[in-house]
Residue, then its C-alpha position, 0 to 999 in steps of 0.5 A: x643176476x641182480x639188477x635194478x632200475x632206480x627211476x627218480x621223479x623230483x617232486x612226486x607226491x603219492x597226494x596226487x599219484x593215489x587218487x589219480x591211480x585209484x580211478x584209473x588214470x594212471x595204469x602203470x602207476x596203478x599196476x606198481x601199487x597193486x603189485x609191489x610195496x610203497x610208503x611216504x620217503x622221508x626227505x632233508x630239512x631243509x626239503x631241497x634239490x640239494x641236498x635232497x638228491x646228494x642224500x638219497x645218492x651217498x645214504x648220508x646226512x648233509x653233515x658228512x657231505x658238507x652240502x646243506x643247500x644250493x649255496x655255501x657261506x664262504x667260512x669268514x664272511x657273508x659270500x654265498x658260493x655253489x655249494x658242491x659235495x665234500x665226498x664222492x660216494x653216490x652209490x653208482x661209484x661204489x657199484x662201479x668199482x665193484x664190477x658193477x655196469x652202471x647207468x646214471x642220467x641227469x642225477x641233479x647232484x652230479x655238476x660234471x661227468x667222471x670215468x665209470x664203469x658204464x654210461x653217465x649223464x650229469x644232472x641239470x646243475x652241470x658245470x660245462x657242455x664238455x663235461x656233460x657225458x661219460x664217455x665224452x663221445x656219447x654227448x655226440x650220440x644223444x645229439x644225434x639221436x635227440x636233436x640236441x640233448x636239452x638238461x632242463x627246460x631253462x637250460x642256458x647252454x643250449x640252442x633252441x628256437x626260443x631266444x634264451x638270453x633275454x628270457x629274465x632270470x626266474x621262472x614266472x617271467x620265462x613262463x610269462x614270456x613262453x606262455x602257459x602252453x608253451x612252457x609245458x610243451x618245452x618241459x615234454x619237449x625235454x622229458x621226450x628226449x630224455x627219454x630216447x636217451x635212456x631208453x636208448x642206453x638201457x638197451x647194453x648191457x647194465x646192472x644198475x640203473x638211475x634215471x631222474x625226471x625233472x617234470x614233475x617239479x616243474x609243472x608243480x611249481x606254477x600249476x599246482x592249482x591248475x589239477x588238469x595240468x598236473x594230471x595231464x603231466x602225470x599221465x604223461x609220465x605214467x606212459x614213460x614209465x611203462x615203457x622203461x618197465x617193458x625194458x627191463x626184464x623179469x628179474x629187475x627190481x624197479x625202485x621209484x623214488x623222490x627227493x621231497x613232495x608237493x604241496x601248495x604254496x599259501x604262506x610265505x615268510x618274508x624273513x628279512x621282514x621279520x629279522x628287521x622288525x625285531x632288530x636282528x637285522x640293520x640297513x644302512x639305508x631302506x631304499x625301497x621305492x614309493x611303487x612298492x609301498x603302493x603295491x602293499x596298499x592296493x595288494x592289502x585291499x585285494x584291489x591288486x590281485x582283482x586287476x592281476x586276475x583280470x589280466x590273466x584274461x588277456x592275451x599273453x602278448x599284451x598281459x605279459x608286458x603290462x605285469x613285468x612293468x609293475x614288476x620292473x618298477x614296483x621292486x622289493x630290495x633283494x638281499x644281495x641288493x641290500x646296504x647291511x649295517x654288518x656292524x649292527x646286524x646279528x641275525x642274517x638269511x643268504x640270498x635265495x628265496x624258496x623252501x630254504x629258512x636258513x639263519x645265521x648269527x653274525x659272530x665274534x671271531x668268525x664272521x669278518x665284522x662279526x658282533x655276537x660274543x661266542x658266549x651269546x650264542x646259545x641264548x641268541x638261537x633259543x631266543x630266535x626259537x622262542x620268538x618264532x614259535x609265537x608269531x602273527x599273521x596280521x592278515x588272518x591274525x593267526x599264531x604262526x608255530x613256526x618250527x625252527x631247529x639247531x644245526x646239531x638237531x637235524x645234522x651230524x658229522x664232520x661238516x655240521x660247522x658249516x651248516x647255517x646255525x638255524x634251519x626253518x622247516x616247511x610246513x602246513x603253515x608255512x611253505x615259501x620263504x622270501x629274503x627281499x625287504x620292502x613288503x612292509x609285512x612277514x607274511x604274505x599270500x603265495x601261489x602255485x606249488x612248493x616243496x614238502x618233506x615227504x616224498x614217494x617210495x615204491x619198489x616192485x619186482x622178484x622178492x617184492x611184497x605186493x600191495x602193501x604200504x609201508x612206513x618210516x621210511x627216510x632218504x638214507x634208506x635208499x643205498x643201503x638196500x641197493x646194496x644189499x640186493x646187490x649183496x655189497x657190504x655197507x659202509x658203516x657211516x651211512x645214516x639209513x637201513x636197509x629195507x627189509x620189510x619192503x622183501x618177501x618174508x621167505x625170500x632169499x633177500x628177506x633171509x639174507x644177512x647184510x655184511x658192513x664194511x668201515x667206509x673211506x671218505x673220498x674227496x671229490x673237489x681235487x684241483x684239477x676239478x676246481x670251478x671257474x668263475x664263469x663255471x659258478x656263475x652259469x650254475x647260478x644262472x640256471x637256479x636263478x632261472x628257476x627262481x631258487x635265487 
């Protein structure tokens, strides 16, 4: 019988993996390389959490899903909600209800559990302790056997000894305040339970299993210039690897999969700079304060980032506090803190600041105060396209290309309406996106690590070819070669295909002829499972925590 163990790794890239596997560093992923199939997986655009892992999960575009982002534009106005799947087809539901058993731990786009056949566990933008686990009795049993089953490393629901509720609301001030070493213990401190948790319900019986490690895209994301860190966390991931590999047996096909890469962050676009510089967007009043203003000038004159080094020679007791001073009182004007002239404002970004460059057109008709004429729509995005394609950095004086597209030109299906009416992409040249107001500049100099649009693929195991790379390969892809192995028909929407040059060529599933069948496009927002207030507000927190918002 055909079983397979799917391991998602969030953040992976083969640009650190490789080189690390090749000298040796890393046996398990070494050992994966050598005797299964592998390639670069191509992820979403925008190349996020959400809604990389709801593709990955349904084998379709964010256009049929009606998730485009961590936020959703409510449809008459400028409120940005938490934005949830319109349909429910991950495809552990569809092995469910075909007899399957299945194990699903921390998959990032599950915010509540639901009945299944088998265990679940949801992701880290979970809605409620209550609804943590399927079944609900298994919440006591990770407990139990993890001394408190912990989500993520900021995770506000959970008691530890680190005072959680005066931690500040973003990744750099919780590391500040935990210290370098302290916050990779806590992201280990998590990965070792979760660990026990899946290692513990591997040992019943199942036929599918989805486990996804969060580690790799934490440590990234502040020390992707520190390699002996990531190399450290890698290794450390490579030894949970291998053991998950010793239980699984011989006729388990393992998948390893990401939902976007890795790369570092040099160049940020300071959106709403950009927006206001040409007119786009309108203040009623810019009340960014004198602090700030002197900050540019210091940070311009790299007299700023000389005296910011030299902290980071002191020790974090004393360094932290200094710098959240300046933070505190040298603010820019975040967009939720901005005074917009709606009634002068054609162009506008949702208030979240990473690899998302989401515009919308303020329009006549379906904005509340909209002031775009429907007949201007058109030319208003070619003449944003245009305009982005040619522009300067002041401090390196380079052109910027920056690549922009229409909605319709990444997304189709029912839900493209409520997808942001232009999407900028990541790239070599751009990596970060900042929607504050305040910096006086539309680029300026990042740090760390940032999300890329390709992540890794591998599949090892019986009928697996060994030692190959492969290419073109997309986040669709995924469902339908599971189903596949499992010899499921495939619904007719999905976007991917099946895999078949990842098979040996006279294999049984290399032969095998897949059977589709015509999907039905199930709801998963019923009333009984609508969000509270206080619900939306914590998943927000936790983004927030992470510096997503």
């Amino acid at each position: 019988m055909s079983r397979v163990l799917m391991i998602g790794l969030d953040g992976a890239t083969w640009d650190l993996i490789k080189p690390w596997s090749d000298e040796g560093k890393l046996p398990t992923f070494r050992r994966l390389l050598n005797e299964g199939v592998h390639g670069e997986l191509e992820s979403t655009i925008p190349c996020f959490t959400i809604p990389a892992w709801n593709c990955l999960a349904t084998g379709k575009n964010p256009g049929k899903l009606g998730v485009f982002t961590f936020l959703a534009k409510e449809a008459d106005g400028y409120e940005f909600k938490f934005s949830r799947s319109e349909t429910n087809e991950d495809v552990w539901k569809v092995l469910s209800d075909n007899g399957k058993k299945v194990v699903v731990v921390n998959a990032p786009n599950i915010h509540f559990a639901y009945p299944i056949n088998g265990a679940l566990v949801a992701g880290w933008l979970y809605r409620g302790n209550e609804e943590l686990t399927y079944p609900k009795a298994l919440k006591m049993v990770l407990d139990n056997l993890t001394g408190g089953y912990e989500m993520d490393v900021m995770d506000i629901d959970m008691n530890r000894e680190t005072d959680v509720e005066s931690i500040e609301r973003n990744r750099e001030k919780y590391v500040t305040s935990l210290g370098k070493n302290g916050y990779i213990k806590r992201i280990f401190e998590v990965t070792e339970k979760r660990f026990k948790a899946i290692a513990h319900l591997l040992k019943d019986e199942w036929d599918f299993a989805f486990v996804v490690f969060v580690a790799p895209d934490r440590i990234q994301h502040v020390f992707w210039n520190h390699k002996e860190i990531l190399l450290d966390g890698y290794k450390k991931l490579d030894h949970y690897i291998g053991k998950l590999l010793s239980l699984a047996d011989k006729g388990t096909t393992v998948l390893l999969v990401s939902d976007h890469g890795f790369g570092p962050k040099r160049r940020i676009f300071n959106i709403n700079e950009w927006l206001l510089k040409e007119g786009y967007l309108n203040l009623k009043n810019n009340n960014t304060n004198g602090l700030i203003r002197i900050e540019r000038v210091l940070r311009n004159i790299k007299i700023l980032s000389f005296a910011e080094r030299l902290l980071d020679f002191l020790p974090v007791k004393v360094s932290g506090p200094l710098k959240e001073f300046w933070k505190g009182k040298a603010r820019p004007i975040r967009v939720e803190s901005m005074n917009i002239d709606w009634n002068r404002t054609k162009v506008f970004a949702p208030p979240f600041r990473s690899t998302s460059g989401d515009l919308y057109l303020n329009m006549k008709g379906r904005e509340r105060a909209g002031i775009i004429n429907p007949n201007e729509y058109e030319k208003t995005r070619d003449e944003i396209i245009s305009k982005l394609r040619i522009i300067k950095d002041a401090a390196t004086r380079e052109t910027i290309s920056v690549r922009t597209y229409k909605r319709e030109q990444i997304y189709w299906g029912e839900y493209v309406n409520k997808a942001p009416d232009l999407v900028i992409a990541v790239d070599n040249e751009i990596q970060a996106f900042d929607t504050s107001v305040g910096y006086g500049q539309v680029f300026m100099e990042g740090n760390g690590g940032e999300h890329r649009v390709n992540g890794i693929f591998l599949a090892y195991g019986p009928h697996i070819k060994k030692g190959e790379k492969i290419g073109n390969l997309r986040i669709y892809d995924i469902v339908p070669t599971v189903l596949h192995i499992f010899n499921l028909p495939i619904p007719t929407d999905i976007d991917g295909k099946v895999l078949r040059e990842i098979f040996e060529h006279d294999s049984e599933l290399s032969r095998r002829e897949s059977s589709y069948s015509i999907s039905d496009n199930v709801r998963c927002e019923k009333k009984e499972h609508a969000w509270s207030e206080q619900e939306e507000e914590k998943v927000k927190e936790r983004l927030r925590k992470l510096g997503y918002i």
